[in-house]
C-alpha positions as a Markdown table, in Angstrom:
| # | Residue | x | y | z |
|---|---|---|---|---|
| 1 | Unk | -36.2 | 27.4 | 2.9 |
| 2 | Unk | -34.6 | 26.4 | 6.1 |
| 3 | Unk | -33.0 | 23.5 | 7.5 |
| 4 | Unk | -35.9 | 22.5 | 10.8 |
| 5 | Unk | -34.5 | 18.9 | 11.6 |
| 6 | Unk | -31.5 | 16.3 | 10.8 |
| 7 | Unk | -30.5 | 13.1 | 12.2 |
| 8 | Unk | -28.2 | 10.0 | 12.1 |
| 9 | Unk | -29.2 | 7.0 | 11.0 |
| 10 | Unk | -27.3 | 3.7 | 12.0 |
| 11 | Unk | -28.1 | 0.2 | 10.2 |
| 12 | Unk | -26.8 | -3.3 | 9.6 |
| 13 | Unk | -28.7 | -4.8 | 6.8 |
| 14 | Unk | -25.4 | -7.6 | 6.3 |
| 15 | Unk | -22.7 | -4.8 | 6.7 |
| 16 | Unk | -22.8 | -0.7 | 8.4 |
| 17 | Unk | -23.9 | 2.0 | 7.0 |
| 18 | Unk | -24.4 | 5.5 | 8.7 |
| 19 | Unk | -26.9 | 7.9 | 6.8 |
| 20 | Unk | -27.5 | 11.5 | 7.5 |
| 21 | Unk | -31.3 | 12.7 | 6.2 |
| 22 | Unk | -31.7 | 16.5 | 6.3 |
| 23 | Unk | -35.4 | 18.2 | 6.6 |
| 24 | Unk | -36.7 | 21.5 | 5.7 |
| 25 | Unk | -39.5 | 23.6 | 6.5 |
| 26 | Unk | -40.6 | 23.1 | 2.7 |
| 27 | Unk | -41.3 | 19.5 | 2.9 |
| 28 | Unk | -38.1 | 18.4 | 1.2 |
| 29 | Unk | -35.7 | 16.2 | 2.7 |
| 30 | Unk | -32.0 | 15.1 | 1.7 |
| 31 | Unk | -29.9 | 11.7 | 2.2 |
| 32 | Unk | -26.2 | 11.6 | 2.3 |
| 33 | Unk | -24.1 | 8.6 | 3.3 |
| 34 | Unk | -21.3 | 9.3 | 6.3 |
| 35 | Unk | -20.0 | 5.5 | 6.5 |
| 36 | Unk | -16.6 | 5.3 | 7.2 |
| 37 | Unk | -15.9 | 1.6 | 7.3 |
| 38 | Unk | -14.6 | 0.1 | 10.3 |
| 39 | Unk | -15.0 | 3.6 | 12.2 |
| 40 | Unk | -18.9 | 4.4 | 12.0 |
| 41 | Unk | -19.1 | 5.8 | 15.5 |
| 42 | Unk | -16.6 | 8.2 | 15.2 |
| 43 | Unk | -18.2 | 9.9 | 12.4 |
| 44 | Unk | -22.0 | 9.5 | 14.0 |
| 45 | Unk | -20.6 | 11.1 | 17.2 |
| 46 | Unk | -18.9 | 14.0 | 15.1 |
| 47 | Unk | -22.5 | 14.5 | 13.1 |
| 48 | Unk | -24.4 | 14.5 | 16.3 |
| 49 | Unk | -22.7 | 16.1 | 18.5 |
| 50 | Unk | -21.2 | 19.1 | 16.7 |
| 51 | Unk | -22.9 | 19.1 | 13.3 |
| 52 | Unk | -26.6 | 18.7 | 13.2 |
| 53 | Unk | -26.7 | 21.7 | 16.0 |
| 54 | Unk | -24.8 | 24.0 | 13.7 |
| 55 | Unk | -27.3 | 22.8 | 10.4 |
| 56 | Unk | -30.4 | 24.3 | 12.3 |
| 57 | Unk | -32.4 | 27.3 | 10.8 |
| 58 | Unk | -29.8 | 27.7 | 7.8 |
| 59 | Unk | -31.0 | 28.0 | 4.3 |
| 60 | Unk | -30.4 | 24.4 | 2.9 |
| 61 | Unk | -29.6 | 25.9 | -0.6 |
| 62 | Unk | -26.5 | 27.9 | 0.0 |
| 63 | Unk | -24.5 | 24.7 | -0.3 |
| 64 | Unk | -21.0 | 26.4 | -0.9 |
| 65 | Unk | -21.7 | 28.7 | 2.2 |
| 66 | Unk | -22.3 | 25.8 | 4.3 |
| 67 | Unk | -19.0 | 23.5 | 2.9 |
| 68 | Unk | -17.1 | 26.1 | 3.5 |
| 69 | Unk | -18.8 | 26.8 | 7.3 |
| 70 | Unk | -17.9 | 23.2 | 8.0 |
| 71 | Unk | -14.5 | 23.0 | 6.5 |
| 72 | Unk | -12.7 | 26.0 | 7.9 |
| 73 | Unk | -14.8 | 26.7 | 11.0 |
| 74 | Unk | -14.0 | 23.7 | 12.8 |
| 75 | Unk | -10.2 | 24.9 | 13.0 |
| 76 | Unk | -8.5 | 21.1 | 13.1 |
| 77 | Unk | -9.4 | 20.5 | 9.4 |
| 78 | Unk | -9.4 | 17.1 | 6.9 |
| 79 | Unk | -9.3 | 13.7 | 8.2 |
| 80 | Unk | -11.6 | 11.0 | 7.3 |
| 81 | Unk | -14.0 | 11.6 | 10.6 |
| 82 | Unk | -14.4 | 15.2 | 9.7 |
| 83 | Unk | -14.7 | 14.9 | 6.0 |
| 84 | Unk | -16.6 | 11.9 | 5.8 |
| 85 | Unk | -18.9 | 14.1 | 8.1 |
| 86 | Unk | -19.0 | 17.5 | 5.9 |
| 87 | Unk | -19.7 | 14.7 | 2.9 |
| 88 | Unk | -22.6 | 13.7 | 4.1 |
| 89 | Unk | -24.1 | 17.1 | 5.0 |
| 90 | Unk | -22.9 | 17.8 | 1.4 |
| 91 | Unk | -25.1 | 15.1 | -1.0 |
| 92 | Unk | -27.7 | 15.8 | 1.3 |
| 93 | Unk | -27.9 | 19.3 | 0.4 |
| 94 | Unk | -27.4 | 18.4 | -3.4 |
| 95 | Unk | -30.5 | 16.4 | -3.0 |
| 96 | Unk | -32.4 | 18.6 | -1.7 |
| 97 | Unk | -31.2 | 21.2 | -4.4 |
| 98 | Unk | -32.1 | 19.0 | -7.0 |
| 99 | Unk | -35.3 | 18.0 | -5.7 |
| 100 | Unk | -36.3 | 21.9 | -5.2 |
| 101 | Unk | -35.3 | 22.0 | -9.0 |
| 102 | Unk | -37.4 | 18.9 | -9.9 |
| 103 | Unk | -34.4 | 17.2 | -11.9 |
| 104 | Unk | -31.8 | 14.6 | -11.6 |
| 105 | Unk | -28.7 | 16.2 | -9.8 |
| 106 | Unk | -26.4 | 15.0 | -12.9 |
| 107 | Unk | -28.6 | 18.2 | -15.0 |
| 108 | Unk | -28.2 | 20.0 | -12.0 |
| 109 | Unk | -24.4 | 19.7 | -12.3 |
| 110 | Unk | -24.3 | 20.9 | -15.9 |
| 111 | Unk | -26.0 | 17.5 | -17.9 |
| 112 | Unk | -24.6 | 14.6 | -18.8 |
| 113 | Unk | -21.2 | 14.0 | -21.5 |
| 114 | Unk | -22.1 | 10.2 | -22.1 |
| 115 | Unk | -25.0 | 8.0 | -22.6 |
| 116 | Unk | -23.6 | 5.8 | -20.2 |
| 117 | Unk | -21.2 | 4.9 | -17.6 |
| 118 | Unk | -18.8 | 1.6 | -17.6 |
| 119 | Unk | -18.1 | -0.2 | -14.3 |
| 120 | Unk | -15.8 | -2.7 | -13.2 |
| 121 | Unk | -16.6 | -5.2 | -11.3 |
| 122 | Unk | -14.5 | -7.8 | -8.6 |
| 123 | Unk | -13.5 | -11.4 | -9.7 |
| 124 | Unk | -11.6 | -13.0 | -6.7 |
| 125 | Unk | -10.9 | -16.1 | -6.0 |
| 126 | Unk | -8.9 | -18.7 | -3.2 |
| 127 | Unk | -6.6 | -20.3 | -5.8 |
| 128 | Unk | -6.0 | -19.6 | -9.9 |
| 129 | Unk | -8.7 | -21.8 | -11.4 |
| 130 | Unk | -11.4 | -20.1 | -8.9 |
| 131 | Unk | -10.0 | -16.5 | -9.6 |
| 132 | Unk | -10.2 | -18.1 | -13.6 |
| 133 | Unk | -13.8 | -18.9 | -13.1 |
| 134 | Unk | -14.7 | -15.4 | -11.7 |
| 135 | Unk | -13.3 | -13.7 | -14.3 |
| 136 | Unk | -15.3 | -15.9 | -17.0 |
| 137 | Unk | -18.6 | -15.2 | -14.7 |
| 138 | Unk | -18.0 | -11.9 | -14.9 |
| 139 | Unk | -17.7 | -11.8 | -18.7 |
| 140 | Unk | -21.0 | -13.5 | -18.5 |
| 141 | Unk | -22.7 | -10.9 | -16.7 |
| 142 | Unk | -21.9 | -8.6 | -19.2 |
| 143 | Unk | -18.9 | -6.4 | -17.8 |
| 144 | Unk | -16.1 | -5.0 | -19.7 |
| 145 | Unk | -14.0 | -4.3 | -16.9 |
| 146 | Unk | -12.8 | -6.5 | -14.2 |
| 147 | Unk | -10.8 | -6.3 | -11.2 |
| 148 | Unk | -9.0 | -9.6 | -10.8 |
| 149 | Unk | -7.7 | -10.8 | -6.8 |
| 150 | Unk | -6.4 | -14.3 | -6.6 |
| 151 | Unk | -5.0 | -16.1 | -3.2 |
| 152 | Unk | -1.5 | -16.4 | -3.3 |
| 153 | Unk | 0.1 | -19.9 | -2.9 |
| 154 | Unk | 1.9 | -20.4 | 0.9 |
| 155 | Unk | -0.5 | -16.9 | 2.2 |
| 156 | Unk | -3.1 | -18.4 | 4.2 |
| 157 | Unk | -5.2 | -15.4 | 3.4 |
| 158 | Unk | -5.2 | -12.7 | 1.2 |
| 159 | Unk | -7.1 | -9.3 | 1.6 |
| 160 | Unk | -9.2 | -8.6 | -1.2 |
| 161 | Unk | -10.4 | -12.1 | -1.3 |
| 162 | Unk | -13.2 | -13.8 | -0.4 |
| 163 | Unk | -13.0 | -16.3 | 2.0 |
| 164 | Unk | -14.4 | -19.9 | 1.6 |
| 165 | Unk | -16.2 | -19.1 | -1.5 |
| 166 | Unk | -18.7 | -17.0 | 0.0 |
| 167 | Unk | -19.2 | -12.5 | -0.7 |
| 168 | Unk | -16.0 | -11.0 | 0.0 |
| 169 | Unk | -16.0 | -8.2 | 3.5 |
| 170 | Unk | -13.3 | -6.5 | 4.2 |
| 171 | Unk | -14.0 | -5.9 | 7.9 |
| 172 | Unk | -14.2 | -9.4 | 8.5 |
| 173 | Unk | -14.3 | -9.4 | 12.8 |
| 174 | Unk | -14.9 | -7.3 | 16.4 |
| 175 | Unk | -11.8 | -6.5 | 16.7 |
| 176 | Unk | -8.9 | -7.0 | 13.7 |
| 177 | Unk | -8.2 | -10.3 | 13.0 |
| 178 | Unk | -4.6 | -10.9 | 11.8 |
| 179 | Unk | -2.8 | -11.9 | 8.5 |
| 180 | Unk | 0.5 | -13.2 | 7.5 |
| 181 | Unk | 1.5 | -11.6 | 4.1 |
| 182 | Unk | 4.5 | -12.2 | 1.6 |
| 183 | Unk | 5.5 | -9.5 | -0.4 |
| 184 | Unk | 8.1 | -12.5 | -2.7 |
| 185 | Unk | 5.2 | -14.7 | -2.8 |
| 186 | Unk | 2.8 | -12.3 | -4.1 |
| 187 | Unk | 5.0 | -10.4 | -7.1 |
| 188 | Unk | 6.2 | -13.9 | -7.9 |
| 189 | Unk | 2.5 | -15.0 | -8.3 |
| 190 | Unk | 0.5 | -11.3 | -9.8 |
| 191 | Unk | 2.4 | -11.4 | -13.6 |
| 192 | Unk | 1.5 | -15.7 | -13.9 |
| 193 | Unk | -2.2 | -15.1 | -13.1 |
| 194 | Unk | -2.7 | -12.2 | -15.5 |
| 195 | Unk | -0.7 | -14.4 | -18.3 |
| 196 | Unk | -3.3 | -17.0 | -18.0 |
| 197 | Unk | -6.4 | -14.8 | -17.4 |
| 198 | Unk | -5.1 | -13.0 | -20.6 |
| 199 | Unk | -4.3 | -16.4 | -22.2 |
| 200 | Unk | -7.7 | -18.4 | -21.4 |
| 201 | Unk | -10.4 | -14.7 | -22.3 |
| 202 | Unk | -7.9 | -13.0 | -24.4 |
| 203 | Unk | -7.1 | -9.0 | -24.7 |
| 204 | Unk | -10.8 | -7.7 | -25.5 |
| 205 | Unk | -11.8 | -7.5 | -21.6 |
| 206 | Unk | -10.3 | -4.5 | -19.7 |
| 207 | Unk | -8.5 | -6.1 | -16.5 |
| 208 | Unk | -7.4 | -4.1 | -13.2 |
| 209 | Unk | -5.8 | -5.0 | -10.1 |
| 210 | Unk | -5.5 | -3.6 | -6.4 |
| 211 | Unk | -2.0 | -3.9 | -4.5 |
| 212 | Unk | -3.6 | -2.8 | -0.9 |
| 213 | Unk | -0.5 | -0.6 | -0.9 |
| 214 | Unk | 1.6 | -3.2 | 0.4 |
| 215 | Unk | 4.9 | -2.7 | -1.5 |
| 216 | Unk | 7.4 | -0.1 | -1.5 |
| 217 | Unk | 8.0 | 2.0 | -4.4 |
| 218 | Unk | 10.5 | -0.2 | -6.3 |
| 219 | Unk | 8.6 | -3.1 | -5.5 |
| 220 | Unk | 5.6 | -1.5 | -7.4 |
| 221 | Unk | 7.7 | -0.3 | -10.1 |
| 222 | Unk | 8.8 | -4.1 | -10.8 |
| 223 | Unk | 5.3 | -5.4 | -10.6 |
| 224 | Unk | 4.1 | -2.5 | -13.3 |
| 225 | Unk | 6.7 | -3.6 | -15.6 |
| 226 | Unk | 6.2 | -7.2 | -15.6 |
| 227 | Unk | 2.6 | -6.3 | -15.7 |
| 228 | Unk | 2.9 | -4.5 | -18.9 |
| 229 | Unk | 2.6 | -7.4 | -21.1 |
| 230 | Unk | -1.1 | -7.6 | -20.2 |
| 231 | Unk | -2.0 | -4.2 | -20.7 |
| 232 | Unk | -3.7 | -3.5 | -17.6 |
| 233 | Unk | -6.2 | -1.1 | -17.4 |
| 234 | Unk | -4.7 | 0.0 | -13.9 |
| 235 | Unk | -2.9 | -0.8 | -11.2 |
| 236 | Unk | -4.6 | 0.2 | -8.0 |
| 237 | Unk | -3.0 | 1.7 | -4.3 |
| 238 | Unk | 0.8 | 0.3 | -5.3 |
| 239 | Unk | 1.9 | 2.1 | -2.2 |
| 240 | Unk | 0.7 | 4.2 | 0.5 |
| 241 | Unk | 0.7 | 7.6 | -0.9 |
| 242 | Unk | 1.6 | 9.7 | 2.6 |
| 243 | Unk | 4.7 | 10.5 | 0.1 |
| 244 | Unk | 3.0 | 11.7 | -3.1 |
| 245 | Unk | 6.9 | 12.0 | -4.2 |
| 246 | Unk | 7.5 | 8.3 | -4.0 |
| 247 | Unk | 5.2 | 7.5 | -7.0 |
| 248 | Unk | 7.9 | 9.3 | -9.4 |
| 249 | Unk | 10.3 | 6.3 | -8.7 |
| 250 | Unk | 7.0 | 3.9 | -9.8 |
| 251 | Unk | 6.5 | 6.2 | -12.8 |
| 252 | Unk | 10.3 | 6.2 | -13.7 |
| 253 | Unk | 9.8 | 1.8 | -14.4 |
| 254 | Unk | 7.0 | 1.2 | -15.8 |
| 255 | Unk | 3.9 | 2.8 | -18.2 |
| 256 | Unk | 1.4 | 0.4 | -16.2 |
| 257 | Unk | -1.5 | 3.1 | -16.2 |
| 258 | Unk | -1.5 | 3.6 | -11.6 |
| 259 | Unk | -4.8 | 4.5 | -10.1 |
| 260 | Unk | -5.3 | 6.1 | -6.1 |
| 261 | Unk | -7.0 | 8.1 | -3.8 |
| 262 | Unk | -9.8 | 5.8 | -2.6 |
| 263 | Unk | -8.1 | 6.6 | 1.0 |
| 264 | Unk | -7.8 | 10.3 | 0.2 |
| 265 | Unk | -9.8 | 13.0 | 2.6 |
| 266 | Unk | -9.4 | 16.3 | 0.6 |
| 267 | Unk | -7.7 | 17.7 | -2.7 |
| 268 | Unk | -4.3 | 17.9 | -0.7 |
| 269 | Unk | -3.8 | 14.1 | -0.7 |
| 270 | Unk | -3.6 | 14.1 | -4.2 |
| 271 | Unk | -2.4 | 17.7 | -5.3 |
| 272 | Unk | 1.2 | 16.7 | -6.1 |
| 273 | Unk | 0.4 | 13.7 | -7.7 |
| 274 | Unk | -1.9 | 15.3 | -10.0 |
| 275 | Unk | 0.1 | 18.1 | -11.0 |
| 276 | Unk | 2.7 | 16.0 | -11.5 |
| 277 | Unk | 0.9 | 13.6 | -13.7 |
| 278 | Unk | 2.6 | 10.5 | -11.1 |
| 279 | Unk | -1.4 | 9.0 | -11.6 |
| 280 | Unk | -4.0 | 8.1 | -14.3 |
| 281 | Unk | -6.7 | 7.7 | -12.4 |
| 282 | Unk | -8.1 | 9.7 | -9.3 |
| 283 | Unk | -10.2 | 7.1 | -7.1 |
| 284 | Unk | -11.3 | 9.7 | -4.5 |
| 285 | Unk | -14.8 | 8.8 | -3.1 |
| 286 | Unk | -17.9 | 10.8 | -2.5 |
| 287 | Unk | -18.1 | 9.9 | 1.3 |
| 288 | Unk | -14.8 | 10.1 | 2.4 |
| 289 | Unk | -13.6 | 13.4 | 0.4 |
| 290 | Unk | -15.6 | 15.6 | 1.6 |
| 291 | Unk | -18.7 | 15.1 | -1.1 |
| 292 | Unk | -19.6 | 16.6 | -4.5 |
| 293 | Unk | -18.2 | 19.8 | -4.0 |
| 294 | Unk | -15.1 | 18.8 | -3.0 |
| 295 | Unk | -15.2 | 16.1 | -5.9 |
| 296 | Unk | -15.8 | 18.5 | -8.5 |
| 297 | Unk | -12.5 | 20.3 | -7.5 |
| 298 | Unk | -11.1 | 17.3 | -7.4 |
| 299 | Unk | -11.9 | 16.7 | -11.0 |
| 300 | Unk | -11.3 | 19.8 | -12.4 |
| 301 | Unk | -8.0 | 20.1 | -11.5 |
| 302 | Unk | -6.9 | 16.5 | -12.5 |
| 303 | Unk | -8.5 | 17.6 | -16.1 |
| 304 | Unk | -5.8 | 20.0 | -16.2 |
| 305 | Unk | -3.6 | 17.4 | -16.2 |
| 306 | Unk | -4.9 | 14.4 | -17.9 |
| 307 | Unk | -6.0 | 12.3 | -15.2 |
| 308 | Unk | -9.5 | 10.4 | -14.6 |
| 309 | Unk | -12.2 | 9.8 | -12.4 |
| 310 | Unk | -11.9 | 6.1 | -11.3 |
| 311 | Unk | -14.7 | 6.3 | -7.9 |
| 312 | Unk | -14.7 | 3.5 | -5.0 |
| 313 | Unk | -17.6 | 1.4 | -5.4 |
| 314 | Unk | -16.8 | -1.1 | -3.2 |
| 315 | Unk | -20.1 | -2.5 | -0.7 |
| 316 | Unk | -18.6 | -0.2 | 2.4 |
| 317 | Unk | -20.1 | 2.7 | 0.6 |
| 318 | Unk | -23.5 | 2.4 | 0.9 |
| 319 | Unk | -26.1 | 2.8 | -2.3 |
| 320 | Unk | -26.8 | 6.9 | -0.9 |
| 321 | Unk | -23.5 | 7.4 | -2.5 |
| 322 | Unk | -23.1 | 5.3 | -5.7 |
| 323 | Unk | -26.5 | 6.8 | -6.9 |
| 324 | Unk | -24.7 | 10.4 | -6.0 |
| 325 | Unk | -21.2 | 8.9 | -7.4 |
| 326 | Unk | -23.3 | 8.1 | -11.0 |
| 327 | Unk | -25.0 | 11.5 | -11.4 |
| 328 | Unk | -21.4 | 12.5 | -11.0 |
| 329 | Unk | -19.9 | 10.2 | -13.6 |
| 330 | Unk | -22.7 | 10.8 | -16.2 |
| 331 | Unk | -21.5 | 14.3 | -15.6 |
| 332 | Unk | -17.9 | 15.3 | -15.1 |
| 333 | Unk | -16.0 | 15.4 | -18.5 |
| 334 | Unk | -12.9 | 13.5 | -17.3 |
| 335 | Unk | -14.7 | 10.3 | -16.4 |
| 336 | Unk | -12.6 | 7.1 | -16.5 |
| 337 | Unk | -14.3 | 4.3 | -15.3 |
| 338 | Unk | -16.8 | 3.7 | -11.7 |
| 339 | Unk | -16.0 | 0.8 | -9.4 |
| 340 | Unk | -19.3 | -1.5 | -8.8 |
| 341 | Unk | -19.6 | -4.3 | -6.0 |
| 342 | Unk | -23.2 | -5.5 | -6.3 |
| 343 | Unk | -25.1 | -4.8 | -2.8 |
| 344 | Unk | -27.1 | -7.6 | -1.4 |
| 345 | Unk | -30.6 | -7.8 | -1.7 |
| 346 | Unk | -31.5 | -7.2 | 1.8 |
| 347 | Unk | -29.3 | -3.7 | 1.6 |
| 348 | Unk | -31.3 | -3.1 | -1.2 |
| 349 | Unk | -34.5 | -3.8 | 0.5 |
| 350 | Unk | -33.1 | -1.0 | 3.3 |
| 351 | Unk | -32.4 | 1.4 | -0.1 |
| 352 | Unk | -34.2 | 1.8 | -2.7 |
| 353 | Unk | -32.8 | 3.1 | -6.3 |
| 354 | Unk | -33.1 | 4.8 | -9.5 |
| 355 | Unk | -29.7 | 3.6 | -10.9 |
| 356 | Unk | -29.7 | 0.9 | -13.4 |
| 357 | Unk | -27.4 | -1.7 | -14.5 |
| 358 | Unk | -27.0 | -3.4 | -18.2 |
| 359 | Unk | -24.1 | -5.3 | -19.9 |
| 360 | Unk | -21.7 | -3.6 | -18.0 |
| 361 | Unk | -22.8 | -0.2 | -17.5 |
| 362 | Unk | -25.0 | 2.2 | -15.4 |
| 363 | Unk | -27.0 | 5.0 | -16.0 |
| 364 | Unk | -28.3 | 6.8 | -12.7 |
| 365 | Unk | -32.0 | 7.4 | -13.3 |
| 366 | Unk | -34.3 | 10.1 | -14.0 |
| 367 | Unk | -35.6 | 11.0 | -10.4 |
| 368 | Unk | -35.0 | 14.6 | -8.7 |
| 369 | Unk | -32.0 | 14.5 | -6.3 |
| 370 | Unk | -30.0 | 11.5 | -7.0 |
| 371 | Unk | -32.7 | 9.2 | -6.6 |
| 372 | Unk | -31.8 | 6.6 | -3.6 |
| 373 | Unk | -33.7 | 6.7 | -0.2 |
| 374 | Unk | -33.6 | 5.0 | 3.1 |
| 375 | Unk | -36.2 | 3.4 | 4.5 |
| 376 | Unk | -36.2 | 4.1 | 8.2 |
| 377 | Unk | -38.5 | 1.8 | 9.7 |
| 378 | Unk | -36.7 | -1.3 | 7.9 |
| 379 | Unk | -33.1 | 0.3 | 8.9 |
| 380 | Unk | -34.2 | -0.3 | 12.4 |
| 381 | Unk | -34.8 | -3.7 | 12.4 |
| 382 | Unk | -30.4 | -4.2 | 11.5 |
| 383 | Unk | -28.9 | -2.4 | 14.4 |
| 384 | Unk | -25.0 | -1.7 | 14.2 |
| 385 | Unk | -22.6 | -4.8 | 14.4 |
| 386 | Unk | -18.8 | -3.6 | 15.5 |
| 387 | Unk | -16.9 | -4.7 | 12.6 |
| 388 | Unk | -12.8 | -4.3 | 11.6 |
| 389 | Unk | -10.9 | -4.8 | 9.3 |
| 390 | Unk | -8.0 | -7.2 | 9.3 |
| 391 | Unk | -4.1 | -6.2 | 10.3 |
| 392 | Unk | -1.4 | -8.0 | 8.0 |
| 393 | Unk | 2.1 | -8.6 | 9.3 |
| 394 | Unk | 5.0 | -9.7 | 7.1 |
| 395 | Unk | 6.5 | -13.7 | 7.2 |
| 396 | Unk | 9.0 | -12.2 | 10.2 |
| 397 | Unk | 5.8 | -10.9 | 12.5 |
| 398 | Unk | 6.7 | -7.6 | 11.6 |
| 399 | Unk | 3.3 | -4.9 | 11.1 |
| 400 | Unk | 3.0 | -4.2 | 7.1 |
| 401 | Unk | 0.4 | -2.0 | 4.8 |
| 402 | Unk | -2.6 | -3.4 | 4.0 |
């Protein structure tokens, strides 16, 4: 079997999303996602220009050959272009192995180790009795596991949170729009809401929370502890993680369990942290770490030491990868949880699935390859639509974390 053909394929059906599809001389084809949100060009330049020309006339099945051909050939290595890029290639190739092997790519990986895979979902809202009602919708739709975002009082807006009421987008503008944040506001606020979301639906629901990494270590470590009353399942990016030593000083205040990594471009971002045991939860995506091969690495190690899988699922990953991200989860042994942000019907329409949701889990389907296509003629009615994503600055005008 040999690799005859691959291209890029660039849609806007309501957000981006950059696709790589892979043919062989065999018939068989492959999709893998390569959207790196707020940066799709870069990547699509990257695929076209230097990768498709190198896929040409190899054999599509010697998937560790080829990972390791992109990785260390390319001599400047990692970074989220580059390994958003290899990731692509990557669950395309899966695909097509498991499609050559007429099974789901979750046998193909070694079968599954659950029936069943739970999910949170997001419950945001602009003020506490909106973020309140969310959170009871959400317990409605049958979820277990809920990420709760609330506006702060005196920040006009708040990342993570939709705005006016409508489906919360993180790359909200052309170029970055610009937000005032307060760090006092915010940990003043966090430990009220999660009182009264625990107060009004009680300790049955698993409840998680995202900082954007906009405190400092200390700041975190405070926020954990006063957080502990409520049992969070995690708390999410407390800091930018450039430092993997400052999460010790986090770890040393409070047993709040701390998740990471959606940001993370290879194994290296998170080795210390890991074999440390600083996290719980590993959040490393699909896309953006270099694909399954990488991931599995990725999740091996972190079994050594006791930490989970806790995947990105937000809607800037398109469905290519949460159908690949499920066969992974009904897979690998150290499974914690998988993010889910519902796509809208009209990316749907663009992708079709084999993934399934009920009462608030998923099971990925019983297709060959991991079971989500692209259909091309439909992408091309949604050309790409620059997007951003916002800039914060602190009370004082100074640049902050998001």
């Amino acid at each position: 079997m040999k690799i005859t053909e691959a291209k890029v394929i660039v849609c806007c059906p309501g957000r981006n999303f950059v696709t790589l599809k892979i043919m062989t001389d065999e018939g068989l084809y492959g999709v893998g996602d390569a959207t790196l949100n707020g940066r799709e060009k870069s990547v699509v330049a990257y695929l076209e220009d230097y990768i498709v020309p190198m896929l040409i006339g190899k054999d599509p099945q010697r998937i560790e050959d080829i990972w390791q051909y992109l990785y260390r050939g390319a001599y400047w290595r990692r970074g989220p272009v580059g390994m958003t890029a290899i990731a692509a290639v990557d669950t395309a190739l899966w695909d097509i192995k498991a499609k050559a092997a007429n099974m789901p790519l979750y046998q193909l990986l070694g079968g599954r180790s659950r029936d069943k895979i739970m999910v949170y979902t997001h419950a945001n809202g602009a003020d506490l009795p909106s973020t309140l009602d969310a959170v009871g919708k959400a317990i409605d739709q049958g979820y277990k596991a809920i990420r709760v975002q609330s506006g702060i009082p005196g920040v006009a807006s708040t990342y993570g949170v939709a705005k006016d009421g409508g489906k919360y987008e993180p790359a909200d503008s052309d170029l970055p729009s610009e937000s005032v944040w307060s760090t006092e506001k915010y940990l003043n606020y966090t430990p009220t809401l999660f009182a009264e979301v625990r107060r009004q639906y009680g300790d049955d629901i698993h409840l998680l929370h995202d900082v954007h990494h906009r405190l400092t270590p200390i700041e975190a470590g405070r926020l954990g502890k006063e957080l502990e009353p409520y049992h969070l399942f995690w708390m999410e990016d407390a800091v930018p993680a450039e430092n993997q030593e400052s999460f010790k000083l986090i770890r040393q205040h409070t047993t709040t369990p701390i998740a990471v990594g959606e940001v993370f471009n290879s194994i290296h971002d998170c080795r210390e942290l890991i074999q440390n045991q600083l996290i719980d939860y590993i959040r490393s995506t699909i896309v953006h770490a270099g694909g399954i091969t990488q991931l599995r690495r990725i999740a091996d190690f972190a079994a050594l030491y006791h930490v989970r899988t806790g995947f990105h699922g937000a809607t800037d990953l398109s469905p290519i990868c949460m159908g690949a991200a499920l066969h992974f989860d009904y897979w690998v042994p150290n499974f914690g949880i998988q993010e889910h942000m519902p796509h809208s019907e009209l990316m749907e329409s663009v992708f079709s699935r084999d993934y399934q949701y009920k009462d608030g889990y998923f099971t990925p389907g019983e297709k060959s390859g991991h079971g989500v296509d692209i259909d091309e003629s439909l992408a091309k009615k949604y050309p790409y639509q620059r997007a951003c994503l916002p800039v914060n600055r602190l009370e004082d005008g100074t640049l902050w974390n998001w």
